[in-house]
C-alpha positions in Angstrom: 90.3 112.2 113.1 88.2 109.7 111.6 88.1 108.9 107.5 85.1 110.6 107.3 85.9 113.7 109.0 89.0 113.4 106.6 87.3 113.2 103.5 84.5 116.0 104.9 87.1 118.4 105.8 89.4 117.8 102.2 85.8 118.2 100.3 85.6 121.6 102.2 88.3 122.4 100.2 88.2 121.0 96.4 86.4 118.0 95.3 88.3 114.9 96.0 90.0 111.8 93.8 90.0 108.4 94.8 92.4 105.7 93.3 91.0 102.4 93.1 93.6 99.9 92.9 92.5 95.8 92.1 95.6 94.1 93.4 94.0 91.2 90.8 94.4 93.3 88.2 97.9 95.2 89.3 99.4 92.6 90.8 99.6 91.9 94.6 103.4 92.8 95.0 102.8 96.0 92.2 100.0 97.3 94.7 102.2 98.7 96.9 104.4 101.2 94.2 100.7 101.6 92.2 99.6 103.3 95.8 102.9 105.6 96.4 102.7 106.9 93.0 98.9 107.6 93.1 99.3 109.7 96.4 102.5 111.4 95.2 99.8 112.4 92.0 97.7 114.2 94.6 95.3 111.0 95.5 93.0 112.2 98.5 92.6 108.1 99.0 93.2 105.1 97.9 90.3 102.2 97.5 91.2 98.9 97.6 89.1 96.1 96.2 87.9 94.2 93.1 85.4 92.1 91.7 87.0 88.8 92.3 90.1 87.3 92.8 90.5 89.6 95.8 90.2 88.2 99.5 91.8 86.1 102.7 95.2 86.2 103.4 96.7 87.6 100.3 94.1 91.1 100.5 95.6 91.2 103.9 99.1 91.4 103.3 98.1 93.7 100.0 96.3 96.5 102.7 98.9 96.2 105.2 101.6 96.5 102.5 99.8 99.7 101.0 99.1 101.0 104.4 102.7 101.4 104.8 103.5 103.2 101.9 101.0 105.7 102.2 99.5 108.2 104.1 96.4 108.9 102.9 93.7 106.7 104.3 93.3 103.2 102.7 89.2 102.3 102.2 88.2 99.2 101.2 85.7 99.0 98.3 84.5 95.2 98.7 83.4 92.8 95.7 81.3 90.8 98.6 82.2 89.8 102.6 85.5 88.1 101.1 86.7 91.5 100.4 87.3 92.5 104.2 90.4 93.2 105.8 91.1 94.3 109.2 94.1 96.4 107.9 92.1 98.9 106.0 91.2 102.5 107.4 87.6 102.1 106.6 85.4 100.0 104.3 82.6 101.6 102.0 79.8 99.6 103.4 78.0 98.8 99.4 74.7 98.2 99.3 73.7 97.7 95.8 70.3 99.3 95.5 69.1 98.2 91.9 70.6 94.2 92.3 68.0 92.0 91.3 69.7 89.4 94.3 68.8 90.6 97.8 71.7 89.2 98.9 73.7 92.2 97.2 70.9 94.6 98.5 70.8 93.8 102.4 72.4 89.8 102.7 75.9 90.2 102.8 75.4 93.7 104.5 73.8 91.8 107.8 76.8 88.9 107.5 79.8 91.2 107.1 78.1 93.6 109.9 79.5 91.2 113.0 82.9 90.9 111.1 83.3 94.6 110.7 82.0 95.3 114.6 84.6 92.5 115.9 87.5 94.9 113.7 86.8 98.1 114.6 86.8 99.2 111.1 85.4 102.2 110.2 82.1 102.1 108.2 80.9 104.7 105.4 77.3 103.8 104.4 77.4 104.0 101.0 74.1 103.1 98.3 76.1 102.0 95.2 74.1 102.1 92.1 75.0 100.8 88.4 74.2 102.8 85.3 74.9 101.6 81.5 77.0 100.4 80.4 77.0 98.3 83.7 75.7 95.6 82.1 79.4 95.1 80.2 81.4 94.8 83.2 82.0 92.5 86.2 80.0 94.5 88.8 76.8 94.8 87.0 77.0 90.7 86.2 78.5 89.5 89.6 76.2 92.1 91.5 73.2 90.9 89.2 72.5 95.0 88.9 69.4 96.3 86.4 71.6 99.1 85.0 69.9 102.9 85.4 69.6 103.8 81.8 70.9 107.1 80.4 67.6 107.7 78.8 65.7 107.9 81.7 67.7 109.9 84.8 64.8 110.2 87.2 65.0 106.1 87.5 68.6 107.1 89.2 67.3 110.0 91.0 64.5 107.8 92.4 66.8 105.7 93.9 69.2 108.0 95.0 66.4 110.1 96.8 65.8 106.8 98.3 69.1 106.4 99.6 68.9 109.9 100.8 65.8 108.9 103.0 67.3 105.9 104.6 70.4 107.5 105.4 73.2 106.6 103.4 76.2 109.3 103.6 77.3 108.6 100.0 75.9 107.5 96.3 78.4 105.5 94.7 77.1 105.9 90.7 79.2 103.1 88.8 79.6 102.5 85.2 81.8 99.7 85.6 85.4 99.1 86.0 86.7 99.4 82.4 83.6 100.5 81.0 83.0 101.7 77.5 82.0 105.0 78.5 81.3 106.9 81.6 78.3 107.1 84.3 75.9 109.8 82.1 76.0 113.6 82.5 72.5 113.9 82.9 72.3 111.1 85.3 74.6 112.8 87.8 72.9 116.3 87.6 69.4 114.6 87.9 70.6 112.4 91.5 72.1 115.9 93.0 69.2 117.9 91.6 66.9 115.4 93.8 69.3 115.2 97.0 70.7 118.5 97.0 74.1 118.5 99.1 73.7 115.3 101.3 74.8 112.5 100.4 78.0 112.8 98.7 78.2 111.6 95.5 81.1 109.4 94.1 81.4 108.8 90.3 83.7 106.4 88.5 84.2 104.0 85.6 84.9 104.3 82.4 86.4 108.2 82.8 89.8 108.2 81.0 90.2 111.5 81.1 90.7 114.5 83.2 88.4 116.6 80.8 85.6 113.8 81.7 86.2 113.8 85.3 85.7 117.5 85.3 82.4 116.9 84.0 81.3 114.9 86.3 82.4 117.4 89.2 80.3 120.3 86.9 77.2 118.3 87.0 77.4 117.3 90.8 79.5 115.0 91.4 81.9 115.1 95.0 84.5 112.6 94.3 85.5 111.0 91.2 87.3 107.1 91.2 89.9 106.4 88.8 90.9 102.6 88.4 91.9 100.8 84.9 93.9 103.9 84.2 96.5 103.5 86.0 96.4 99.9 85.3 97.4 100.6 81.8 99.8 103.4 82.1 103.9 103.1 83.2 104.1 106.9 85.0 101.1 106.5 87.0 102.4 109.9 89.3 102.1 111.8 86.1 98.5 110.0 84.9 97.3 110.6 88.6 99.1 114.2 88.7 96.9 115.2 85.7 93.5 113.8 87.1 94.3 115.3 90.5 94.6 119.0 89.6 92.0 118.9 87.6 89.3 117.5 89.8 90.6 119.4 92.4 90.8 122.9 90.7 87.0 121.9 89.4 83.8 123.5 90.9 80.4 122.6 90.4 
C-alpha cells in the first residue's frame, strides 16, 4: 500500500494528525524517542523536516533512525532540495504558491524532480500556502511568501481553487512553525467552500491546543500538523494522546 492510499484509507475513518518533528530543533539523537512517543499518542504520521539546519548526511541518519522506531509512514516536509532523503516513505512535494521567488514556486520543484525519480520516493503534490502571521516565522521569510491575510479569505480560496485546477492532491495552509496564533477560521472554511472535498487540506502552526485543532477540523480542514508543541513539552505521548483523540473523534 502506498502512503497515499494510507492516508486516504485512515481519513475514511477520522481526520488524521501529523507530527512534525525538526531534528534542528529536537535534536538529531532526540528525534528518534520524539517519533516513538508521538505514534504511541495516536500519530497517523510523522513529517520530518525544517526550515534550516536540516539536510545531507545527518537528515539521513535522522530518517533512517526514525524509520526504525516507527511504524507509521515517515513523510518528508522539505525546507528546499537539501531537505531530501532517500530514507523517507514519501516527501510532500511543496510548491509554495504565494512566494514572491519563483524559485519556491516551480525552481527547486524541477531540480529536486530527477533526485526524487533516481530514489523512488513517493511524491504527494502538495500547494503549500502561508497565511498571517506567516510573515513572523522562518517559512514565510526563507520562502519569501506574501502572507494570505485573515481579512480577506477569498485571496486564499483563489489560490486554493487554483491548486485545485492544476492538480495538487493536498493544500498545505501554514501559519508558521511557532506562530503567534493559528491559520484563520474563516480562511479554512472559505478554501473547502471553493474546492469542496478534493484536495485535502492540511492545517498547522501556531495550534497549541486540541480545542484549536478541532476547529480547524469543524471548518474543513482533513489533517492538522502539530510541531513546536512537542518541542516544548517532557511527556510528549500524553501532549500527542490529547491532540490525537480529539482530532480524530472530530467531524466537520
Amino acid at each position: 500500500m502506498s502512503v497515499w492510499e494510507y492516508l486516504e484509507e485512515r481519513l475514511e475513518k477520522h481526520p488524521l494528525y501529523f507530527v512534525l518533528i525538526d531534528p534542528d530543533e529536537t535534536g538529531f539523537d532526540e528525534a528518534p524517542r520524539v517519533a516513538r512517543e508521538a505514534e504511541a499518542g495516536g500519530a497517523d504520521a510523522i513529517l520530518v523536516g525544517g526550515t534550516v539546519g536540516v539536510q545531507g548526511e545527518i537528515l539521513d541518519f535522522t530518517v533512517k533512525a526514525i524509520k526504525e522506531s516507527v511504524s507509521v509512514p515517515v513523510i518528508l516536509f522539505p525546507g528546499d532540495i537539501s531537505g531530501i532523503s532517500k530514507y523517507a516513505d514519501a516527501i510532500l512535494y511543496l510548491s509554495l504558491l504565494n512566494s514572491r521567488n519563483p524559485y519556491y514556486i516551480s525552481g527547486v520543484q524541477a531540480l529536486a524532480a530527477p533526485i526524487l525519480l533516481r530514489y523512488g520516493l513517493e511524491v504527494i503534490p502538495t500547494a503549500y500556502l502561508i497565511t498571517e502571521p506567516g510573515q513572523e516565522t522562518a517559512a514565510g521569510w526563507v520562502g519569501d511568501a506574501r502572507p494570505l491575510p485573515r481579512r480577506k479569505p477569498s485571496l486564499a480560496a483563489a489560490y486554493a481553487l487554483a491548486a485545485k485546477f492544476i492538480g495538487y492532491r493536498m493544500i498545505y495552509l501554514e501559519a508558521g512553525s511557532g506562530a503567534s496564533y493559528p491559520v484563520d477560521n474563516g480562511i479554512v472554511a472559505a478554501v473547502r467552500r471553493a474546492i469542496g472535498s478534493f484536495p485535502r487540506v492540511i492545517v498547522g502552526g501556531g495550534i497549541r491546543s486540541p480545542e484549536v485543532a478541532v476547529e480547524k477540523i469543524k471548518h474543513g480542514a482533513d489533517a492538522i500538523v502539530t510541531g513546536t508543541i512537542v518541542e516544548e513539552v517532557e511527556d510528549i505521548k500524553a501532549v500527542v494522546s490529547r491532540f490525537a483523540k480529539a482530532i480524530h473523534g472530530a467531524r466537520q
